[in-house]
C-alpha positions, 0 to 999 in steps of 0.5 A, a space after each residue: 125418177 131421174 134415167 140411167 145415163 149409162 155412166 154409172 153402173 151403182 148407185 149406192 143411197 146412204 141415208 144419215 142422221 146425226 151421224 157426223 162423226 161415220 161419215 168420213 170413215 164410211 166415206 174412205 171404205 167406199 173408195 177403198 172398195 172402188 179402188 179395189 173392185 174398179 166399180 163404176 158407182 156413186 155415193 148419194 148421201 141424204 142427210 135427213 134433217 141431221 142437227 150435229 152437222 152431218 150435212 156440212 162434214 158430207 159437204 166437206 168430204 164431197 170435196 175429197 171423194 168425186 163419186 160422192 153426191 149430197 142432198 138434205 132435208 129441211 128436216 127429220 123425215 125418216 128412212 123411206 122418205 130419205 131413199 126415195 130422194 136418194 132414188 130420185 137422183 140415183 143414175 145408176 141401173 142398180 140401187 143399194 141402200 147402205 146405212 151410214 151407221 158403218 154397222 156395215 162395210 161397203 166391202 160387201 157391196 160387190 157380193 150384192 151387185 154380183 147376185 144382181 149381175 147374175 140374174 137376181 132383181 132384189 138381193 137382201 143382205 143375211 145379218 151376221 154377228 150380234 146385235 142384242 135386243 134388235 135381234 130377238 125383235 128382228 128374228 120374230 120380225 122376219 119369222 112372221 114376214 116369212 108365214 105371211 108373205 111366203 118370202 123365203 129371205 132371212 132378214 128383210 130389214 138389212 142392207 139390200 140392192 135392187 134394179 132400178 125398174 124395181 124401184 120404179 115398179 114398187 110403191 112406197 108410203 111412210 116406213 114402207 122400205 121395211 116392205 120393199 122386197 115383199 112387193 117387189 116379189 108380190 110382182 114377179 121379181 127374183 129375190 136373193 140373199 147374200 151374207 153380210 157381217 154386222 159390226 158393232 157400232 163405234 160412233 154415234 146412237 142407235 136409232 132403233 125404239 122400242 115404238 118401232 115394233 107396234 109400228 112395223 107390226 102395223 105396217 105388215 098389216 097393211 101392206 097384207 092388206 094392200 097385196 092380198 085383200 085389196 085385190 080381192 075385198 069381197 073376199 075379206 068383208 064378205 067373209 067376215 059379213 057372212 061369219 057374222 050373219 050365220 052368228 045372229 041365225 044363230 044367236 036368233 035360234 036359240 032366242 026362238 028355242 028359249 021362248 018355244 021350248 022353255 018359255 022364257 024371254 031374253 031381250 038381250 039376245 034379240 037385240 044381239 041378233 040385230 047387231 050382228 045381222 045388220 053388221 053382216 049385211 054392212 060388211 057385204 055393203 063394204 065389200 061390193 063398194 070395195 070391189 066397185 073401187 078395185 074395179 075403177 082402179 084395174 081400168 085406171 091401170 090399164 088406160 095408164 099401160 095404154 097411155 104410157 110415154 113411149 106411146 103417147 104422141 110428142 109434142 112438137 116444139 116449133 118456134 114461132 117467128 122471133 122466138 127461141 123453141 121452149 123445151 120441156 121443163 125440168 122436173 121440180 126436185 122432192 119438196 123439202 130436199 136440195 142437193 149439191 153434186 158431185 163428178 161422177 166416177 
């Protein structure tokens, strides 16, 4: 990821897709609220694979707006793909993720950035107003998040801000941004919540499906999964090893009861028995070699702390005789991504 270059406190990524006709009006908040607040920040809109033009009306307005930086994709990549290239060029030592849809207005931007000056890493955006269907499934939503992680923030897919070691510090995977603040917790950060007013929507569609539900629901499945039990596998296979053997001892006894005491036969439950003390004892195999996984990737860890770039010796870069000194080479952008800069503010 790109390093602050210290010229620019905010940096605000604004994925869009099919949004054309947001972009300008979202444009002339932002610099209606740069002007008001004199915040040194810049815009980085990521235009994600848009096919109504979105890409060249950003093009258009990075003319007119010198805090605004534009990047894209070759095509539809979805919203955590776009804030990780959209983070990947940020300058800024504060990252806020702002939609394009003016659902919100950048004028809340400032509440945000205060809580982070003010000793918070993560700071969510509390949705205000009405917002039909997407609320009910919202609230459920947040209300199962809040039991399963214990994160006390009231709505965890709003606008939020974070620091950039944040960022740095939590990985991501395909629709993870909805996680972002649960793992940035999971490691110690200071999380905070702000209230911000949602409009309604003048232009453009929702990009909100019904398919998103099973989807995020599976998704916080995985990542319990990852925070919680990856940590600790023998702790989940082990315990469902053992439920599953005190089943089939159980299962066994009764067999053994029928043909002692009543005379009876009943195959079926043997077979019963078998499965379920060889899937017990299979799930005990799955946790030892989960647990031999996990033990390999702490070390993988720790040697990576040892080994970090402020450690490691630096190469000396001495020319030979005739020849120009070579320098480090640039890192190679996102693959599928371009961008086209703006000044900075």
């Amino acid at each position: 990821m790109r390093r602050n270059d210290g010229s620019v406190k905010v940096s605000v990524v604004v994925p869009a897709y099919n949004e054309v006709e947001n972009i300008l009006p979202l444009m002339e908040e932002f610099s209606r609220t740069f002007a008001r607040t004199r915040m040194n920040a810049e815009v980085i809109l990521v235009d994600d694979g848009s096919t109504d033009g979105t890409f060249l009306k950003a093009r258009e307005c990075q003319r007119r707006f010198h805090f605004l930086r534009v990047a894209s994709h070759q095509r539809n990549m979805g919203l955590t793909e776009a804030l990780m290239t959209g983070f990947s060029r940020a300058r800024g030592r504060i990252f806020v993720f702002w939609p394009a849809d003016l659902q919100y207005l950048p004028h809340d931007i400032p509440k945000l950035v205060e809580r982070i000056d003010n000793g918070y890493d993560v700071v969510c955006g509390w949705k205000q107003g009405s917002y039909g269907l997407k609320r009910l499934v919202s609230f459920f939503y947040n209300l199962l998040s809040r039991i399963v992680f214990r994160v006390k923030v009231h709505d965890l897919n709003s606008v939020k801000a974070f620091k950039r070691q944040v960022v740095d510090d939590v990985p991501l995977r395909k629709d993870w941004h909805r996680y972002m603040v649960v793992m940035a917790a999971e490691k110690g950060y200071k999380i905070g919540e702000v209230k911000v007013k949602l409009h309604p929507r003048r232009f453009g569609q929702s990009k909100f499906g019904i398919w998103r539900v099973p989807i995020g629901f599976l998704d916080l499945l995985s990542v319990k999964f990852q925070l919680s039990f990856m940590k600790k596998p023998l702790l989940l296979f082990g315990f469902l090893g053992l439920i599953l053997i005190l089943l089939g001892i159980l299962a066994g006894g009764v067999a053994v009861y029928l043909r002692i005491v009543k005379d009876e036969g009943f195959r079926p439950l043997l077979y019963l028995v078998i499965l379920l003390v060889l899937s017990g004892i299979s799930f005990f195999a799955l946790g030892f070699l989960a647990e031999a996984i996990t033990s390999i990737k702490d070390e993988m860890r720790t040697l990576a702390r040892q080994l970090s770039p402020r450690d490691r010796p630096k190469p000396r870069n001495v020319p030979r005789s005739g020849q120009r000194a070579r320098f480090p080479n640039k890192k190679p952008d996102r693959p599928g991504s371009k961008e086209t800069g703006g000044g900075s503010s």
